[in-house]
C-alpha positions in Angstrom: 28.8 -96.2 -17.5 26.9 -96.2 -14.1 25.4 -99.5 -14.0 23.4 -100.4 -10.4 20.6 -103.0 -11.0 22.0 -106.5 -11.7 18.4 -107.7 -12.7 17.8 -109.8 -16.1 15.9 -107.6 -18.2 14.4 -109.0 -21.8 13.9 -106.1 -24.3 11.6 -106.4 -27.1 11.1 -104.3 -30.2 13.0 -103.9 -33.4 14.8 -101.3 -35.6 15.9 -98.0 -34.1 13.4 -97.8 -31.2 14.6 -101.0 -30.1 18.8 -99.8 -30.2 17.4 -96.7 -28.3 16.5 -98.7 -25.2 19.1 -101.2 -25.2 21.7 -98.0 -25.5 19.6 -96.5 -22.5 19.1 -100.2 -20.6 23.0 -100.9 -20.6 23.5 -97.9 -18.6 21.3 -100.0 -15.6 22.0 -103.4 -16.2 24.3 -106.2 -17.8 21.6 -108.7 -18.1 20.2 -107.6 -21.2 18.8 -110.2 -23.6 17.1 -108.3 -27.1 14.8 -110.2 -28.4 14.5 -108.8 -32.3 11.8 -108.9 -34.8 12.9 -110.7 -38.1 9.9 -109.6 -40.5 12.3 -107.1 -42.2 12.0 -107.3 -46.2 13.1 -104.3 -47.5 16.3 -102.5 -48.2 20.3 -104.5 -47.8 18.1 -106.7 -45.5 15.5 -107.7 -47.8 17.8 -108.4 -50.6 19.7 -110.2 -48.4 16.8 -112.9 -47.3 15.7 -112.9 -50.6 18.9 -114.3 -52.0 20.2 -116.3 -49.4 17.1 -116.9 -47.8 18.3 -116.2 -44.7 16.6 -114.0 -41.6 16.6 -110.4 -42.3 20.0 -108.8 -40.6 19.6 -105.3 -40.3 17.7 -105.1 -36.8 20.1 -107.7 -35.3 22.5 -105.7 -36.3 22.1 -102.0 -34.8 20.9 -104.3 -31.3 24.5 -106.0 -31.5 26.0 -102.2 -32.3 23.7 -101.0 -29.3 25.1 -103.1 -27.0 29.0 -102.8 -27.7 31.1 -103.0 -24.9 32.2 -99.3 -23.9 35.7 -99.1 -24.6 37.4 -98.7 -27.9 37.4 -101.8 -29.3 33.9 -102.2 -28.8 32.7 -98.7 -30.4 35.3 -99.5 -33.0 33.9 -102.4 -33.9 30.3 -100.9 -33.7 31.4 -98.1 -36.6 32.9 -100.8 -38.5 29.2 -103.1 -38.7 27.3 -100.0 -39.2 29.1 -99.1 -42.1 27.2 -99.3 -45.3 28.4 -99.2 -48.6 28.1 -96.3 -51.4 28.6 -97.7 -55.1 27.5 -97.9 -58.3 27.6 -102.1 -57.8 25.9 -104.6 -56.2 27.1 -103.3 -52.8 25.7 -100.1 -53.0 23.4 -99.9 -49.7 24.9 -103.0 -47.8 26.2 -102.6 -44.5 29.4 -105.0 -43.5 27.1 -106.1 -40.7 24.2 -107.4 -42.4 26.7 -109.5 -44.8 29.4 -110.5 -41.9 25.8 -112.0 -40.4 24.7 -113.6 -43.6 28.3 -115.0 -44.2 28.4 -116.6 -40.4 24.9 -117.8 -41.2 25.9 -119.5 -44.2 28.5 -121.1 -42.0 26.7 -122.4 -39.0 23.4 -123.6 -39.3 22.3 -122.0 -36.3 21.4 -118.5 -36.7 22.2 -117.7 -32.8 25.6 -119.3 -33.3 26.5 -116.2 -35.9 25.2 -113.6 -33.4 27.3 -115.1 -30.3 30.2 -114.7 -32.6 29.6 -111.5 -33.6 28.6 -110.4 -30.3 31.9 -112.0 -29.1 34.0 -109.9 -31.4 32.1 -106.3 -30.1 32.3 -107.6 -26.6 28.6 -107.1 -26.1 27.0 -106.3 -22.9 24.3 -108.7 -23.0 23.2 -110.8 -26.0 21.0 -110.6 -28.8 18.3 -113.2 -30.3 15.8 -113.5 -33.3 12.3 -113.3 -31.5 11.5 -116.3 -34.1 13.3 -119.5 -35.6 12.1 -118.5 -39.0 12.3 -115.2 -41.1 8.6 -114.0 -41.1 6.2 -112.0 -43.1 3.4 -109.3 -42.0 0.1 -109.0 -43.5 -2.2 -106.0 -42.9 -5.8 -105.1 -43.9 -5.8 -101.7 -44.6 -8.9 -99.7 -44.6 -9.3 -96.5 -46.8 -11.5 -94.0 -48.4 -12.6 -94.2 -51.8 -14.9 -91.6 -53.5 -17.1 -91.5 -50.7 -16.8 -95.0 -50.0 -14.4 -97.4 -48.3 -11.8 -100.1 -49.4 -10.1 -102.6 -48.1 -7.3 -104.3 -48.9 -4.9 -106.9 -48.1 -1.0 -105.5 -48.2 1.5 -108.0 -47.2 5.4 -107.2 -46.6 6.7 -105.0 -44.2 8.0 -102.0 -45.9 4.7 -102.4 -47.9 2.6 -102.4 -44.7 5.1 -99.1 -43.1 3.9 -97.4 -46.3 0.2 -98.3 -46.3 -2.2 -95.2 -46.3 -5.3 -95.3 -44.6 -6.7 -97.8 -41.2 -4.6 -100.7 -40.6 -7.3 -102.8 -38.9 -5.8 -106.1 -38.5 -2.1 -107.2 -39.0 -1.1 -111.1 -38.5 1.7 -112.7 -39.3 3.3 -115.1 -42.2 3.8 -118.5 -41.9 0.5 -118.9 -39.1 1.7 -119.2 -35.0 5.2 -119.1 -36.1 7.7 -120.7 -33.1 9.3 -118.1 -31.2 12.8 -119.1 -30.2 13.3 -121.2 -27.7 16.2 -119.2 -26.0 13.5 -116.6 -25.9 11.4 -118.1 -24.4 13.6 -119.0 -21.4 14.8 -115.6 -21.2 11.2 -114.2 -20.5 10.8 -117.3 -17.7 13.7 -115.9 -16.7 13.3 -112.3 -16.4 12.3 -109.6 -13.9 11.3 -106.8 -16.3 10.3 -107.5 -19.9 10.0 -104.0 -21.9 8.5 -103.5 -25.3 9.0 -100.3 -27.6 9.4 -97.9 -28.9 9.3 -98.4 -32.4 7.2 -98.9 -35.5 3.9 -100.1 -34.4 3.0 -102.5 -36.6 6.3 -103.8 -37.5 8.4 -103.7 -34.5 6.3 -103.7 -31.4 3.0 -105.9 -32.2 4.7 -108.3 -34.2 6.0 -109.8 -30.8 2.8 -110.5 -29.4 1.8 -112.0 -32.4 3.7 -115.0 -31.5 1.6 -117.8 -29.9 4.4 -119.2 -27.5 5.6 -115.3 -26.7 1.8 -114.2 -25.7 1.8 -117.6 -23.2 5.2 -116.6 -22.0 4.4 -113.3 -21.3 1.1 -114.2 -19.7 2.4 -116.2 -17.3 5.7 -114.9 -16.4 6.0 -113.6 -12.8 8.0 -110.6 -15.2 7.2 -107.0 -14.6 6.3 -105.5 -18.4 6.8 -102.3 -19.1 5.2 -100.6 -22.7 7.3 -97.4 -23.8 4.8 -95.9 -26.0 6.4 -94.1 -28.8 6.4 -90.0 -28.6 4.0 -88.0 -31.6 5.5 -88.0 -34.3 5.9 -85.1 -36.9 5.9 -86.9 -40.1 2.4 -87.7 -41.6 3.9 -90.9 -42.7 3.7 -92.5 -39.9 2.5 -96.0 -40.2 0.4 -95.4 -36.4 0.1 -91.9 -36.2 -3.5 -91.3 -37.0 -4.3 -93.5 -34.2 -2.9 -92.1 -31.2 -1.3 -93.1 -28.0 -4.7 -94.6 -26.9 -5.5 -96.1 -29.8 -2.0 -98.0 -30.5 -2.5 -99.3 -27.4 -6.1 -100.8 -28.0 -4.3 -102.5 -31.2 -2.3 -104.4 -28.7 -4.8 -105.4 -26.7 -7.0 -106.0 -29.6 -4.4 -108.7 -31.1 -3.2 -109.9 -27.6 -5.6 -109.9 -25.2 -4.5 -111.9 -22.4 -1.2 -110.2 -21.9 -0.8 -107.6 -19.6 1.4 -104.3 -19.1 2.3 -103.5 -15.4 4.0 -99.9 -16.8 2.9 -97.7 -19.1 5.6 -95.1 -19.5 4.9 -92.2 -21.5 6.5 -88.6 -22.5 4.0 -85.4 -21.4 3.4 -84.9 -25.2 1.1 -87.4 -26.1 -0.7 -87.3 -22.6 -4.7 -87.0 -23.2 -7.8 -87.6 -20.7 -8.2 -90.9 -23.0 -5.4 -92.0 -22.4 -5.2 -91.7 -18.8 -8.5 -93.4 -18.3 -7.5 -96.5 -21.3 -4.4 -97.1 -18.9 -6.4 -97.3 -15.9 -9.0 -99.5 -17.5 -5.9 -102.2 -18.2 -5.2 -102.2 -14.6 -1.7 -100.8 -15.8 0.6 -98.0 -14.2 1.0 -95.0 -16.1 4.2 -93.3 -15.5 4.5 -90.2 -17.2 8.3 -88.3 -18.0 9.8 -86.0 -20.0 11.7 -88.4 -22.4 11.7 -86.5 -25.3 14.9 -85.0 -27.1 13.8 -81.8 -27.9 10.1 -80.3 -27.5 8.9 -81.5 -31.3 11.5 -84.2 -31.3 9.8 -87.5 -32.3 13.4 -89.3 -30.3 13.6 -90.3 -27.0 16.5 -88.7 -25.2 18.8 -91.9 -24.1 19.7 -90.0 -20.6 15.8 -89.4 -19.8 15.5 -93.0 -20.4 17.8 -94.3 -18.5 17.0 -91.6 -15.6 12.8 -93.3 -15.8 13.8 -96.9 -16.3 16.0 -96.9 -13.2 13.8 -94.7 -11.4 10.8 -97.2 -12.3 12.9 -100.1 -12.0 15.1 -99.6 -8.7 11.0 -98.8 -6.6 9.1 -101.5 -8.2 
């Protein structure tokens, strides 16, 4: 590992867009603080919050796993969290990770307390916190056509939003202004770049800047914030894909306003004259690089990353 920039860098997102970056991030700096989204209510982590009632694992899990120290121990460790079980029991689809985390929450009041400790037994580079105090839900209004006319409904949950068919044309968040962590928050005063994405649109990279207290911080911190907009992807499942690059990031803007992106960093693929000019009109920098893994890959390649975040990173 080749790591040059000692500069505090806050990475925001959730899920496997958000280990992506971290793995790629690591390679350029140890001051890494994840901030991860806790909306998560299907799968071993929903079952999970809805028995213990605790914040949904799974995401602060592969960011702990993405960040393992580099030696043996540390990948050791990583296999051993991201194992998930195969029964015919109660197990069946639970990874050790998301229960070590439950149990260490059941322990310590604190959910930050169980992610030190776990981040202390993988030696991560960095450290990892909930971009909330609380577990949270997302709503959506979802927009579709019906016999020549249109619908809209109200789907709330999100695996139930990440499987919504038609327009999402609003998405807000479960309790109303939910805190964001304080640790968080200093960690953004603190910072000199702030990235956000790649990952599911609507339940990975907006819900950040749904948070009142995150959408202040952000506004005001003297932070450089780069957006990593997600490559096209293949699968017509896609919770954003009828939108576009363009259009994913007028849903940003749409739902937070007042803060701004000094990078835009995009792959060639996704490059349109809209685009370009939507970029400009944000007063933003768009920085365009191959970053994909294959030519209709929908995965970043981790070395391309890391080559354009040093690259952006080492001249701004």
């Amino acid at each position: 590992m080749s790591v040059d920039l000692k500069i505090p860098v806050v990475a925001m997102g959730g899920g496997h867009g958000l280990a992506a970056i971290l793995t790629a991030l690591r390679e350029i700096t140890t001051d890494i603080t994840a901030l991860v989204t806790v909306a998560d209510d299907g799968g071993s982590s929903g079952r999970l919050r809805a028995e213990f009632g605790v914040m949904p694992p799974g995401d602060l899990r592969m960011a702990l796993a993405a960040l393992c120290s580099d030696d043996e121990w540390g990948r050791g460790w990583a296999h051993v969290l991201q194992h998930r079980f195969s029964s015919e029991g109660d197990l069946d689809g639970h990874s050790v990770g998301n229960l070590l985390l439950t149990a260490l929450w059941e322990i310590h009041e604190d959910p930050v307390v169980g992610l030190a400790k776990v981040a202390q037994l993988l030696r991560v580079v960095g450290r990892v916190l909930p971009m909330s105090s609380q577990p949270l839900e997302i709503q959506a209004q979802v927009r579709t056509r019906v016999d020549g006319g249109e619908k809209v409904e109200i789907v709330r949950g999100q695996s139930a939003v990440a499987l919504a068919r038609g327009v999402i044309d609003h998405v807000r968040l479960i309790p109303d202004s939910p805190p964001t962590h304080p640790q968080a928050l200093a960690a953004i005063e603190r910072a000199e770049w702030v990235t956000l994405g790649p990952g599911s649109w609507y339940s990975s990279v907006l819900p950040h800047l749904l948070l009142p207290e995150t959408r202040a911080a952000l506004a005001h911190t003297q932070a450089r914030k780069l957006l990593l907009l997600n490559l096209t992807s293949p699968h017509p499942g896609d919770e954003a894909a009828q939108i576009g690059a363009q259009g994913r990031l007028a849903f940003l803007r749409q739902h937070a306003p007042e803060v701004p992106f000094d990078v835009i960093l995009a792959d060639p693929s996704i490059l349109t004259n809209e685009l370009v000019e939507y970029v400009a009109s944000l007063g933003a920098r768009l920085e365009v690089r191959d970053l994909a893994h294959a030519p209709t890959s929908d995965q970043h390649d981790p070395k391309k990353v890391v080559s354009a975040l040093r690259d952006i990173m080492a001249k701004s």
